[in-house]
C-alpha positions in Angstrom: 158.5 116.9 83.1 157.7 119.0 79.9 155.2 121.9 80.9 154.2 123.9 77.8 151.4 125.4 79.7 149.3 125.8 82.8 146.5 126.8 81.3 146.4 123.5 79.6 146.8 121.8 82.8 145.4 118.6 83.1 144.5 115.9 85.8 143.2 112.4 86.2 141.7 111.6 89.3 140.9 108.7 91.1 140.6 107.7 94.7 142.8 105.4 96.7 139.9 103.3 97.9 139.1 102.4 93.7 142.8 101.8 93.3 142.9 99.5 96.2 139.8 97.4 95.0 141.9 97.3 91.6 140.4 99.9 89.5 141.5 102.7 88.0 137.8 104.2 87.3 138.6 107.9 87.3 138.2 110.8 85.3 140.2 113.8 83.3 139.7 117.1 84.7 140.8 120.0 82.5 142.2 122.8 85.4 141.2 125.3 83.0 137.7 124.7 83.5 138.2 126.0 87.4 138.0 129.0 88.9 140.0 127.8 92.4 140.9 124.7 94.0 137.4 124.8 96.1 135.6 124.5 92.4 138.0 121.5 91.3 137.8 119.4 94.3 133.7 120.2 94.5 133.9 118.6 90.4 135.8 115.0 92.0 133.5 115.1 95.1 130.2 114.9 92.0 132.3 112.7 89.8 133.3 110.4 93.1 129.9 110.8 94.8 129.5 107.5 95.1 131.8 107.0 97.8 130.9 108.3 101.2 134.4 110.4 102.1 137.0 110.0 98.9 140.6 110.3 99.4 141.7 111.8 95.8 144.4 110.1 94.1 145.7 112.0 91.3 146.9 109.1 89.0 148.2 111.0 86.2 148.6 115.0 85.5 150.0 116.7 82.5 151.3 120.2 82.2 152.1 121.1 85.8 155.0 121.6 87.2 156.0 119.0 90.2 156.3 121.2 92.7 152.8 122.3 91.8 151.2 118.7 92.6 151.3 115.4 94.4 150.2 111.7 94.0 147.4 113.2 97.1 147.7 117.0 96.4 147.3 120.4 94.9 149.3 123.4 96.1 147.1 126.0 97.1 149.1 128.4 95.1 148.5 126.8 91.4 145.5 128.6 90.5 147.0 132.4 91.5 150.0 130.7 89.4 148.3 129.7 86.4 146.3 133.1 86.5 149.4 135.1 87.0 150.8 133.7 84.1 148.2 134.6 81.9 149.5 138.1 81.0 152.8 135.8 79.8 153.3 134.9 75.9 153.8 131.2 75.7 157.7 131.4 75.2 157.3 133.7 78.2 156.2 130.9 80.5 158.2 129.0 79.7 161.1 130.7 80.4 159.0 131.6 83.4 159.2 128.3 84.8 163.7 127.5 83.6 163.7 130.8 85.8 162.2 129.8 88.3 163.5 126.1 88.4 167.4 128.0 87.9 166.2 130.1 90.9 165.3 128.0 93.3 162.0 129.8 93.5 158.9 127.5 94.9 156.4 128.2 92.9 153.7 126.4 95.6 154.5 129.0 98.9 155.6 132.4 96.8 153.2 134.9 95.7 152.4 134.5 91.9 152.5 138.0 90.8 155.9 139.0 92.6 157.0 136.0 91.5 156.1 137.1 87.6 157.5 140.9 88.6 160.5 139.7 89.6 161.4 137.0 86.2 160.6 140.2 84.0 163.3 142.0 85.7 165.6 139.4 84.8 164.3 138.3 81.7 166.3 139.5 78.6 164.6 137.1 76.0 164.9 133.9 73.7 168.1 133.6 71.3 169.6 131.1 69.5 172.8 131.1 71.2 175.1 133.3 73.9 176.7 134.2 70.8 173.3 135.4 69.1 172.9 137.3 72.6 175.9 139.1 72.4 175.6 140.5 68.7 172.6 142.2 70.2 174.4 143.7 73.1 176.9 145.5 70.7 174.4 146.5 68.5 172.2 148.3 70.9 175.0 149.3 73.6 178.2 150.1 71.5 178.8 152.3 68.6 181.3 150.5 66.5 181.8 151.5 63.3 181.1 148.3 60.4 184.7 147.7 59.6 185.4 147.4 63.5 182.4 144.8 64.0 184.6 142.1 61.3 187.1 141.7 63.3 185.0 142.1 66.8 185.5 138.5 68.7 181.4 137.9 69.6 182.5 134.8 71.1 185.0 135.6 73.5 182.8 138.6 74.4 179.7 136.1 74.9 181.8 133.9 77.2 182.6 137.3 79.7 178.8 138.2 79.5 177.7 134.9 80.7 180.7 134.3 83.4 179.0 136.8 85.6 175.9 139.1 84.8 174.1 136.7 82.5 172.9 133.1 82.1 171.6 130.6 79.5 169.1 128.1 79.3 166.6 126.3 76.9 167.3 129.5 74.1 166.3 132.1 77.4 168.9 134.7 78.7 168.5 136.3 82.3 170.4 138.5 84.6 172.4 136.7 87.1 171.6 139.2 90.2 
């Protein structure tokens, strides 16, 4: 699934006992316009108030990561996410979330501002290429004279950086530790 943002977020929710009668009468909730999960599911209860004890079925969502939601739920942890990742540019999370999909990290059980703390440690930015990456490394690290630089193999030097302390994905680069 394509996320571009949370804070664009979006669900559509029904409830199994619609679906089962052979509707889909439901209704798009923008996550945005919530606070916390107490606030969203209080917004289905008014919208589903004609049923005496609804069981929520999200039917379609947009802009949230899977491990974020469920067909029946969810995760407690997406508002602190969506919040946390507020202080992030928009190319920021979205290298957020190939870091943390690289990382194994589970974005619905870790705690949303470590989890931002620790991807700036290892973020190193968006380039076009390892290649692109590794003119940037010689420029700010070594102090080769012009002349050197021509006949400097960026390519070969690329490869080293990402066998080990670097890696590459959708234009980010990160640290490998």
């Amino acid at each position: 699934m394509e996320v571009t943002s949370l804070s664009e977020a979006r669900i559509y929710v029904g409830t199994y006992a619609e679906y089962n009668d052979g509707s889909i009468k439901g209704k798009w909730f923008d996550l945005s316009d919530f606070s916390d999960k107490d606030e969203f599911y209080k917004a289905c209860a008014e919208f589903h108030a004609d049923e005496e004890d609804p069981e929520y079925m999200f039917q379609d969502w947009e802009n949230i990561p899977d491990e974020l939601i469920g067909e029946s739920w969810l995760s407690e942890n997406f508002f602190d996410i969506r919040d946390a990742m507020d202080d992030l540019s928009e190319d920021e999370q979205k290298a957020f979330l190939v870091w943390c999909n690289h990382g194994s990290h589970d974005l619905s059980t870790e705690d949303a501002h470590d989890l931002i703390s620790s991807f700036r440690d290892h973020y190193n930015g968006q380039y076009k290429d390892e290649k692109d990456f590794a003119y940037e490394i010689i420029e700010e690290l070594y102090d080769l004279p012009e002349f050197a630089k021509t006949y400097f193999d960026y390519e070969k030097f690329a490869r080293d950086l990402f066998m080990g302390d670097y890696w590459f994905e959708d234009s980010f680069v990160f640290w490998a530790s």
